[in-house]
C-alpha positions as CSV (number, residue, x, y, z in Angstrom):
1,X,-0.9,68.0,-19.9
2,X,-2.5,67.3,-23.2
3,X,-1.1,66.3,-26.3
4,X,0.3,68.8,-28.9
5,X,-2.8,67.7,-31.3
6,X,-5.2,68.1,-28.1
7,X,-4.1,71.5,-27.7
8,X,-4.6,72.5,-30.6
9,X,-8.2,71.4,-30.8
10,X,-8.9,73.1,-27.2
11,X,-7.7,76.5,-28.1
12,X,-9.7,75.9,-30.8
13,X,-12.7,76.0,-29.0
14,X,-11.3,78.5,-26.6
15,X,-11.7,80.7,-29.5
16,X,-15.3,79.4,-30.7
17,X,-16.3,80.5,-27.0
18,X,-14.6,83.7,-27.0
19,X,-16.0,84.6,-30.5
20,X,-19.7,83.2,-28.8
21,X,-19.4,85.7,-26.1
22,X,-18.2,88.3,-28.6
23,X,-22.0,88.2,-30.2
24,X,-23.7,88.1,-27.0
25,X,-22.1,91.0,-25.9
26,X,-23.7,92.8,-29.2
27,X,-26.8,91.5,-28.3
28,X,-27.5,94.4,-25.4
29,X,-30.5,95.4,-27.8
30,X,-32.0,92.6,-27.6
31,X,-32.4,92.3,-23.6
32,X,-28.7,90.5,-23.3
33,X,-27.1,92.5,-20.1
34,X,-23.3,91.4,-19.5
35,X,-21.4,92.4,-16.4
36,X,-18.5,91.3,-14.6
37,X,-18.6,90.1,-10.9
38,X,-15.5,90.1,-8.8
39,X,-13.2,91.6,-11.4
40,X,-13.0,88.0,-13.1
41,X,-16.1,86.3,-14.0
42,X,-18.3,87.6,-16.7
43,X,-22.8,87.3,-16.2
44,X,-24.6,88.1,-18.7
45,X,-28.1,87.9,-18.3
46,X,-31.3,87.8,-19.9
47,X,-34.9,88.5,-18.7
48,X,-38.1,86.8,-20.5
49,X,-41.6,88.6,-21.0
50,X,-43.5,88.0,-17.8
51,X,-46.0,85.0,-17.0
52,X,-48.6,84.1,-14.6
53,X,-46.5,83.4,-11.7
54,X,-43.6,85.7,-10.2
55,X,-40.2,85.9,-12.1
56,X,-38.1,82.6,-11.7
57,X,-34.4,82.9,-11.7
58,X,-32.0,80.7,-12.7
59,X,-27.9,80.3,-12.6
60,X,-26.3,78.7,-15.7
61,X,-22.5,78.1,-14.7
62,X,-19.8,76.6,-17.2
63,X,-16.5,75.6,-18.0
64,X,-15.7,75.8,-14.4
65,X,-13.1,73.4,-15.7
66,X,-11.1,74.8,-18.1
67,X,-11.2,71.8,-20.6
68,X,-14.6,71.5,-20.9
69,X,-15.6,74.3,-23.4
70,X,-18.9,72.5,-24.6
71,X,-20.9,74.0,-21.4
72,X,-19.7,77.3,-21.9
73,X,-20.7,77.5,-25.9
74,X,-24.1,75.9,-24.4
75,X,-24.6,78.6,-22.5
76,X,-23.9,81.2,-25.1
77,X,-26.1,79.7,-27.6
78,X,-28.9,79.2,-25.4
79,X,-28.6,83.2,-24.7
80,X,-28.5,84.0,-28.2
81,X,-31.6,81.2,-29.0
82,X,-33.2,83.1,-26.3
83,X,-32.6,86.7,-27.3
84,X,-34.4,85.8,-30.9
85,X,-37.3,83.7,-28.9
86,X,-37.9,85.5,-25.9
87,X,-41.2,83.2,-25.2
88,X,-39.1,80.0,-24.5
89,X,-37.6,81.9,-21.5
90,X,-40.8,83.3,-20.5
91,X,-41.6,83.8,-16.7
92,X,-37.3,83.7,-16.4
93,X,-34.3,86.1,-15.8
94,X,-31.5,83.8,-17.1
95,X,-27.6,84.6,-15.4
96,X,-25.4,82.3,-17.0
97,X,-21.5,82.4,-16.4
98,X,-19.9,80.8,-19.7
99,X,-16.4,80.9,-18.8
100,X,-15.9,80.7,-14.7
101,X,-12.3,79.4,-15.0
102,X,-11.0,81.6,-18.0
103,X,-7.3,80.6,-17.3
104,X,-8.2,77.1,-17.3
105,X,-10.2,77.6,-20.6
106,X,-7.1,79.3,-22.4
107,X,-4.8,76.7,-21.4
108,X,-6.8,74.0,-21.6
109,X,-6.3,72.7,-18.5
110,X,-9.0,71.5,-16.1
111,X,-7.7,73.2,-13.5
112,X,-7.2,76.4,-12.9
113,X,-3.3,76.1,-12.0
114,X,-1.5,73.3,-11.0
115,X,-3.6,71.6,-8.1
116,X,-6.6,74.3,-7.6
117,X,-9.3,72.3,-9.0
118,X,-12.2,75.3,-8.4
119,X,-14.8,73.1,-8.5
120,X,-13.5,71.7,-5.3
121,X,-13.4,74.5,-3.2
122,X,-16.7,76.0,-2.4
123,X,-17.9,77.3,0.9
124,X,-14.5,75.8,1.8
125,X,-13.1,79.3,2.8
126,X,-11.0,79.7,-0.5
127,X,-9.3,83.0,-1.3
128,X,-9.6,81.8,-5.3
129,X,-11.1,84.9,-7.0
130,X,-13.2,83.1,-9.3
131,X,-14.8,81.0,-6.0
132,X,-15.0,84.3,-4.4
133,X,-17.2,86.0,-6.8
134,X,-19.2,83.4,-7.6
135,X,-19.9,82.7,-3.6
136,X,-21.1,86.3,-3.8
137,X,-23.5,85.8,-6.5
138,X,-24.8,82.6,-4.5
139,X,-25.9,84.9,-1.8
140,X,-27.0,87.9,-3.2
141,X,-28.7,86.9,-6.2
142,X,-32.2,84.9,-4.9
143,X,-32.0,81.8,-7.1
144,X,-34.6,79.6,-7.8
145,X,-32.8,77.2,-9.1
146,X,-28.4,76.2,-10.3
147,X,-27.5,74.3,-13.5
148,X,-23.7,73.4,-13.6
149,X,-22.3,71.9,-17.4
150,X,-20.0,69.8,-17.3
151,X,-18.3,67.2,-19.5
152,X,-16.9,64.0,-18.4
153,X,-13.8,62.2,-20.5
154,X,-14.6,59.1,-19.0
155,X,-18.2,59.0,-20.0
156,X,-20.1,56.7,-21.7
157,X,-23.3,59.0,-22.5
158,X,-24.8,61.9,-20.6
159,X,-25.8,61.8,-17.3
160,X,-26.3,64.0,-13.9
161,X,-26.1,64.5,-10.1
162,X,-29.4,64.7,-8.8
163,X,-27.8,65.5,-5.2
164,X,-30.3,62.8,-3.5
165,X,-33.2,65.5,-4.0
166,X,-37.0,64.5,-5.5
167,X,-37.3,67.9,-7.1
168,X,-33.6,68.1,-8.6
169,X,-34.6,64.4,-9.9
170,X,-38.0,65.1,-11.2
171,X,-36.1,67.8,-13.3
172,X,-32.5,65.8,-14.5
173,X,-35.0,63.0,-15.4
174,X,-36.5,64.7,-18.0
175,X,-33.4,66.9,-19.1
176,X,-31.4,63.8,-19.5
177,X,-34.9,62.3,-21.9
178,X,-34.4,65.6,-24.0
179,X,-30.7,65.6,-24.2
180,X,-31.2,61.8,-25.3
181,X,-32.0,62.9,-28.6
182,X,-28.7,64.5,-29.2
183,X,-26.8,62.0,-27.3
184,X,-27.4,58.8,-25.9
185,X,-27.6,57.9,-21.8
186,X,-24.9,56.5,-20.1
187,X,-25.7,52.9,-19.3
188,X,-22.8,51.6,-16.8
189,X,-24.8,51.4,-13.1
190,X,-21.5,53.5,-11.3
191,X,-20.7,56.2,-12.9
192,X,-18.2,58.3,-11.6
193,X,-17.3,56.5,-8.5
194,X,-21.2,56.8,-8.1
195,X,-23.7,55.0,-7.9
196,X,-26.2,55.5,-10.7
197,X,-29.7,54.9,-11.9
198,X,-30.5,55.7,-15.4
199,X,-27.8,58.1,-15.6
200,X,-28.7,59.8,-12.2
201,X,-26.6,60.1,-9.6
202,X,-27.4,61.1,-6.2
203,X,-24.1,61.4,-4.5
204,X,-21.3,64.2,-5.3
205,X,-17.8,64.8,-4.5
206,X,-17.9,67.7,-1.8
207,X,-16.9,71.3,-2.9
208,X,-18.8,71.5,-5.8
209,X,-20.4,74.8,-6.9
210,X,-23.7,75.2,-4.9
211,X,-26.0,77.5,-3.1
212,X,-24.7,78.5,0.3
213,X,-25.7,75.6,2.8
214,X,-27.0,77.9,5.4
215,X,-29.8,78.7,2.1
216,X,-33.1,77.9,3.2
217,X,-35.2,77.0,1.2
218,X,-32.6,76.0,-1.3
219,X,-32.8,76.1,-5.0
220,X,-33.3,73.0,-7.3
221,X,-29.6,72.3,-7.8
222,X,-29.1,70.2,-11.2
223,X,-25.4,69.3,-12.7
224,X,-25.7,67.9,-16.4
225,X,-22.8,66.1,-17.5
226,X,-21.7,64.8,-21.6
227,X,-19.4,62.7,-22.5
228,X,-16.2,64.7,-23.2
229,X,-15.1,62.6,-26.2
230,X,-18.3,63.6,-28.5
231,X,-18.1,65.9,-30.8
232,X,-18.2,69.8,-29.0
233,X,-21.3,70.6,-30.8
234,X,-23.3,67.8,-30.2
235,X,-22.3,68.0,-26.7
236,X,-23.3,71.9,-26.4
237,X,-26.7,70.5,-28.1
238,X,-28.0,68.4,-25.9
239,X,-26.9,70.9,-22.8
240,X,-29.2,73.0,-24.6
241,X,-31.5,70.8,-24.7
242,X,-31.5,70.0,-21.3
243,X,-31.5,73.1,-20.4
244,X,-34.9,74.0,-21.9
245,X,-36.5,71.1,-20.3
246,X,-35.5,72.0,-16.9
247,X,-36.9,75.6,-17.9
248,X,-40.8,74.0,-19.0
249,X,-40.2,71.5,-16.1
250,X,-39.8,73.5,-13.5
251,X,-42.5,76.1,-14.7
252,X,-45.2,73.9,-15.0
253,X,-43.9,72.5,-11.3
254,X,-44.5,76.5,-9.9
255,X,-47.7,76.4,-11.7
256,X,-49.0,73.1,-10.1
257,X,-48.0,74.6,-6.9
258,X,-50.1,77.8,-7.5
259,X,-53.1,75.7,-8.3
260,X,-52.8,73.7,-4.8
């Protein structure tokens, strides 16, 4: 349990998410769509003007731990960014879930409840309503590609799990280069428990959010970790960041594949 101070400054950024969410939601002019899946998770989504190659879509998932409320306010900025510049997400529909573990979020806590860590227990059979929905969206919803934001307490810098795949590499590497200018890398070779190189890791824990296994072929899977003691903002910035690199990345990737 945190600290009385601690707290404080948590449902202090509980509020900062929820008054983030409160604009997107006014933002249904401007192409921001939000709906709840499952009775408990809130998507709100946002489709670019089109581009050469077919419509890309993309999962942005956040404070999935409820003590990490930098992700979440990433994910509602980028929205709003993206709402005003509707270019930088074009050839995209954007669904991006800003507060997956609410009652973590307004407690602080990074777990739901007392032992039911969420991000543990996908495609594990749980009966968790949040894990539920969000399974649902995993199968339904043809993703091309899943970016999970995260911060890390213990972190020395920003870094992320690359899952051992060259594609989800070829994309962190360059998201982690444009985060860098917010915040720097973190240097330590294990990171984690993990072994790392240049703040990429290639092996996870197991029953982390991800697209169902039986998915074939599977979206570029990305999770983008800061270091939880920064300052919120600067944390949320460089997620941003990241997250617009992944979005030219990947496009010019589709694009060198249609010229093959």
């Amino acid at each position: 349990m945190p600290e009385k101070g601690a707290m404080h400054g948590i449902h202090a950024h509980a509020r900062m998410l929820d008054a983030a969410l409160e604009r997107l939601r006014g933002l249904s002019s401007a192409g921001v769509v939000a709906h709840r899946v499952g009775g408990t998770v809130e998507r709100f989504t946002f489709k670019g003007p089109r581009a050469a190659h077919d419509t890309l879509t993309l999962g942005v998932f956040a404070c999935i731990h409820g003590d990490e409320p930098a992700g979440g306010l990433a994910a509602a900025e980028l929205l709003s960014d993206l709402a005003a510049r509707p270019s930088l997400a074009a050839g995209y529909e954007i669904h991006a879930y800003p507060a997956v573990n609410l009652p973590g979020l307004l407690a602080g806590t990074r777990e739901k409840s007392p032992g039911v860590d969420l991000n543990r227990l996908f495609w594990q059979g749980s009966s968790e309503p949040e894990v539920v929905a969000l399974e649902a969206e995993l199968r339904s919803i043809k993703f091309n590609g899943l970016l999970s934001l995260h911060s890390d307490d213990t972190a020395e810098g920003i870094y992320g799990y690359a899952h051992g795949k060259l594609l989800n590499e070829s994309l962190l590497r360059p998201a982690l280069l444009a985060a860098g200018r917010v915040l720097p890398r973190d240097p330590r070779r294990t990171i984690d428990g993990f072994a790392a190189d240049g703040a990429v890791l290639t092996d996870c824990f197991p029953g982390v959010l991800s697209a169902p296994p039986e998915l074939r072929p599977a979206p570029f899977d990305i999770i983008f970790e800061t270091p939880g003691g920064s300052d919120v903002a600067l944390q949320a910035s460089a997620m941003k960041e990241a997250i617009l690199s992944v979005l030219a990345e990947y496009r010019q990737f589709i694009a060198y594949g249609d010229g093959l």
